[in-house]
N, C-alpha and C positions, 0 to 999 in steps of 0.2 A: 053785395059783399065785395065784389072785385071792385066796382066805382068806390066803397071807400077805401080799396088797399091803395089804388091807384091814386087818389087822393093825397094820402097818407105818405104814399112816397116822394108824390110831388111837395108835397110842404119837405119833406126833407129833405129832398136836392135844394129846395129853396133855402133853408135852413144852413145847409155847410156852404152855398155861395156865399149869404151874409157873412160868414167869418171868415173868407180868403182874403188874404194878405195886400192890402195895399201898397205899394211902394211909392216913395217920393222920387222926385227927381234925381236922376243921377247928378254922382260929384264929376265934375269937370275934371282930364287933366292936363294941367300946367306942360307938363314937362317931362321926356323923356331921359335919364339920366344911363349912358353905358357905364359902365363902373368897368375896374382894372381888368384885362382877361387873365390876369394872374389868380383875381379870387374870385374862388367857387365855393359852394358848400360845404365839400371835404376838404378845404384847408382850413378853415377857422379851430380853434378849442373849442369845442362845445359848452364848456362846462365855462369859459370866459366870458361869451356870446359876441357878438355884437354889437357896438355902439355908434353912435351920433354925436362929434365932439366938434364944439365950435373953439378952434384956437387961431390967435392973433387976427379975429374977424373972418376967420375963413372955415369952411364944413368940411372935417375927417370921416370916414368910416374906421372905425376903428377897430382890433380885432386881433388874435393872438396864434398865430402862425403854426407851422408844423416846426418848425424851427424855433420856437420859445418867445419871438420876439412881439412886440407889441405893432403892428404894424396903421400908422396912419394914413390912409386914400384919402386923398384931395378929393372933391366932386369938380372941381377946378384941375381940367386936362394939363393948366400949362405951369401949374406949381408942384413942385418936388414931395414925392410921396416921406415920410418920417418914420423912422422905426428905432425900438428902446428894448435894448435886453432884459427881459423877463424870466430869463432863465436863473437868476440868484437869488428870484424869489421864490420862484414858482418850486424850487427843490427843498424850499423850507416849510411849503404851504402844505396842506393836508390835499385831499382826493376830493371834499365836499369845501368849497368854496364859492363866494358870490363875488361880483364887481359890479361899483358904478361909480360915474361918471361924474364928476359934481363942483362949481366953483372953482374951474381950470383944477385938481385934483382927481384922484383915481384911488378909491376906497376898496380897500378889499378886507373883504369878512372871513376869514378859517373858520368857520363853519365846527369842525369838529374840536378844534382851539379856544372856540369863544374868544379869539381875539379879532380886533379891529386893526388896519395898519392902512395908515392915510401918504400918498406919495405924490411928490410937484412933479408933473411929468412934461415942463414944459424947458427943463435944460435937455443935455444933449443924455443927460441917466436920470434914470429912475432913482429921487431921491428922497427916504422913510423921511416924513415928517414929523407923526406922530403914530403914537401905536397907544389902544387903548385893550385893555384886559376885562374879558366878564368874567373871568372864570368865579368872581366873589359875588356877580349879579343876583343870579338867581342858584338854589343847589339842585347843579345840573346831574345828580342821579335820580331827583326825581323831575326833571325838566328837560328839555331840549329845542336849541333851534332848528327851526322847520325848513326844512331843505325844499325851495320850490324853484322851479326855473326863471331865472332872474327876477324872483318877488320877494327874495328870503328879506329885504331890508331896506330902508328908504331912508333919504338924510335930506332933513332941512336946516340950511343953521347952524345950530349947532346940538341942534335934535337928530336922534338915530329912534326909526321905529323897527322892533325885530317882529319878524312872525316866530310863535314855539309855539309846545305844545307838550304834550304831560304824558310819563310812561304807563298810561292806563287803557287796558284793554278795553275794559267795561266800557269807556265814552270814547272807542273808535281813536286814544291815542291824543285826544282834543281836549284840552282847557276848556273854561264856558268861555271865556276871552280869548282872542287872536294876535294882541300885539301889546306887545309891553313896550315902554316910552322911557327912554333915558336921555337926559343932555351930556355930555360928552365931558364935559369941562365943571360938571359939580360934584365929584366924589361918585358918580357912578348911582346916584339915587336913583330907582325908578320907579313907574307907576304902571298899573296896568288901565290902559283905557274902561270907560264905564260905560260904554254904548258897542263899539264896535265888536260881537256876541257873533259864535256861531250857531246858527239854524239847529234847530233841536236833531232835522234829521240827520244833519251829519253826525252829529256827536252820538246819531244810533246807529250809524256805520248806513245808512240808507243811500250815501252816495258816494262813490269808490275814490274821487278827486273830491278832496275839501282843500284845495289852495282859493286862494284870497288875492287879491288886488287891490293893492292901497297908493295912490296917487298924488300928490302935491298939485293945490289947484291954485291957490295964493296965499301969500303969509299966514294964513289964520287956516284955514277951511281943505280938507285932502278928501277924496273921493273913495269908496270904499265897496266891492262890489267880489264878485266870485267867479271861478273857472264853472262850473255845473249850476249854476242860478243866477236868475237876471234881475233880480234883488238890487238896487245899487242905493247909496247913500251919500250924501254932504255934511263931513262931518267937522265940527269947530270945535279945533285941536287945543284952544287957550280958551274955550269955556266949558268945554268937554261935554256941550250938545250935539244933536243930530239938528241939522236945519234942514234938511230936505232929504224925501226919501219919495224910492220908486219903482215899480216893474218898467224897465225899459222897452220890453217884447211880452207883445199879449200871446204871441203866438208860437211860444216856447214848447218844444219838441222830446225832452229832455227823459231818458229812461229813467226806471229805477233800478238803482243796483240791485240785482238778486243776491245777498248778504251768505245762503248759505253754498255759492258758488264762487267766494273768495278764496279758497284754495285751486280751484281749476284757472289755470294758467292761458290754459284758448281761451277760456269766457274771458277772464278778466284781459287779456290784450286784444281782441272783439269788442268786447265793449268802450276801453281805450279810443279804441280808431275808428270807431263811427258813431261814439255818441254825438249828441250835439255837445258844444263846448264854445266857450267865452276864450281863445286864442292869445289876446292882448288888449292891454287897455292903454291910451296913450292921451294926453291933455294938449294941448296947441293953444296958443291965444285964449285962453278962459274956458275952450268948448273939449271936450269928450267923446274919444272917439274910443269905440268899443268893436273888434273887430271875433266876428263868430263863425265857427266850422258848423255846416248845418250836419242835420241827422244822415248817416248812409246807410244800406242794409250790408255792405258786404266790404273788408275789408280793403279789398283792391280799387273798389269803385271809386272816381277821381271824387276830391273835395271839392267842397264850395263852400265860399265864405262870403259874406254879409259884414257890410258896413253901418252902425248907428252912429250919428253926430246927434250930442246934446249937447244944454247949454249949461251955462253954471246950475240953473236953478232943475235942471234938469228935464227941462222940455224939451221934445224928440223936433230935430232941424231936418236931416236927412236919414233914409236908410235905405241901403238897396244891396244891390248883388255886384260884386266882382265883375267886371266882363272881361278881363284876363286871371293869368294863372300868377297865385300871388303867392309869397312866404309869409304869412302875416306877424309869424317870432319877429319879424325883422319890419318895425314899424316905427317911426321917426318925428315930433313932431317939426313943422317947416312954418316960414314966414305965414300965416291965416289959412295954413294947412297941414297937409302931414307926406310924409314919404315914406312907400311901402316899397320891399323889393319883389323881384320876380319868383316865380319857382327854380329859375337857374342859377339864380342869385348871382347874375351879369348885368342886370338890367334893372333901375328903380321906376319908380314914377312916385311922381309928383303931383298931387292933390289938393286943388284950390277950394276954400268952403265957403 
């Protein structure tokens, strides 16, 4: 009886070996970037974030000050840093607002406004463009756009995709759909996509983060993937198929939310901070870079994060671990790579694929 426990447990040490985690090669990197000692963490707007702006050929950090202004860091030590009062608009704007970056322009969404207000930020003011109105989109008492940390919205073109989501308790607050699609310049029509669905569990509240990641991969085709699942998609925006779909991580970690401890305030910011989590997604040269907080037990314990590169078709290139201490909010794509910054957020690097 003892020869076959002992048996017994040998096949199962042998057992969990087979499924430990291989890792590829590490990403090389490039280049060490010191960024301003004027920014830190706690000067940015949070709620503005940080951006990656290519003007007149040359790479800004971009970023919105204690002091209202939009301020532009050169990565180039020997060119004049640029900065744009933002304070005539930002007292018009609501508390929940998004920005991005787009076609030398700076899109900004009032969130609780449903409006769009598009601005040429490349004279010496910030100057409205255009301003586009949802408030006739959709009837936002019984809808709402979904407030997510820099994912509420994407612009191609002259296509805008919104995340919302619908005031119903019963399905966790979730549409069966994630993003409704309007062109900007036809009467405001919209459509709601017909593939890209949320997971049944979320819409049964089964997991506490239901934000979404939707990406621009080329004129036709945007990537579609989630913060608590490693589900990702390719999906063809002008035929309104899925061409390619996939687990990117076999060896996903991921709790489940205990549903009837959504009012306990420690659980739910405990399980915030150490579940595993999909951090950002970022595209570069065609490829797919997906960057992950793995699992911790305890809320102080330092993080670690994990890098996936794929390719269009969504085959796994590299994946490995961090070997410094990274921000990953703060993630860039770069010439056939990407740029992440530090945990001090004084320092980048540079990552060649």
């Amino acid at each position: 009886m003892k020869v076959i426990i002992l048996l017994l447990l040998v096949l199962f040490h042998i057992s969990c070996k087979s499924f430990e985690k291989n890792y590829t090669d590490t990403l090389r990197v490039e280049k060490e970037i010191i960024l301003d000692s004027s920014f830190s963490y706690s000067t940015p707007n949070k709620l503005f974030g940080i951006h990656f702006v290519n003007y007149n050929g040359l790479q800004y950090v971009a970023f919105l000050d204690h002091d209202s202004f939009i301020k532009f860091l050169p990565l180039d030590k020997e060119v004049n840093e640029r900065k744009l009062d933002f304070e005539p608009v930002l007292v018009k704007t609501s508390n929940y607002f998004s920005i991005r970056f787009y076609d030398s322009k700076l899109f900004l969404l009032d969130i609780s406004k449903t409006l769009l207000q598009v601005f040429n930020y490349e004279s010496d003011t910030l100057f409205e463009a255009k301003r586009y109105d949802f408030s006739q989109l959709l009837d936002w008492r019984k809808y709402y756009i979904k407030h997510q940390f820099n994912n509420s919205f994407e612009i191609f073109d002259s296509l805008i995709f919104l995340s919302y989501g619908i005031h119903n308790s019963k399905s966790n607050y979730l549409d069966d759909r994630s993003y409704l699609i309007t062109k900007l310049d036809s009467g405001l029509k919209y459509h709601l996509d017909r593939e890209l669905n949320y997971p049944k569990q979320f819409r049964k509240g089964r997991q506490y983060s239901t934000d979404t990641y939707l990406r621009m991969i080329n004129d036709s085709c945007l990537l579609y993937t989630f913060k608590s699942m490693d589900s990702i998609y390719i999906y063809n925006f002008k035929s309104g198929k899925i061409i390619f779909s996939s687990e990117f991580n076999k060896f996903s970690q991921y709790r489940q939310f205990e549903k009837k401890k959504a009012m306990d305030l420690g659980y739910v910011r405990w399980y915030e901070f150490t579940n595993e989590m999909n951090v950002n997604v970022v595209v570069s040269d065609g490829k797919i870079i997906i960057l992950k907080r793995l699992k911790k037990e305890n809320i102080n314990d330092k993080s670690n994060y994990e890098y996936y590169v794929l390719d269009a078709s969504l085959g796994l290139i590299y994946n490995n671990k961090f070997e410094v201490d990274v921000n990953p909010n703060y993630c860039f794509p770069s010439s056939n790579g990407f740029i992440i910054f530090d945990k001090s957020m004084l320092k980048a690097y540079q990552y060649a694929m």
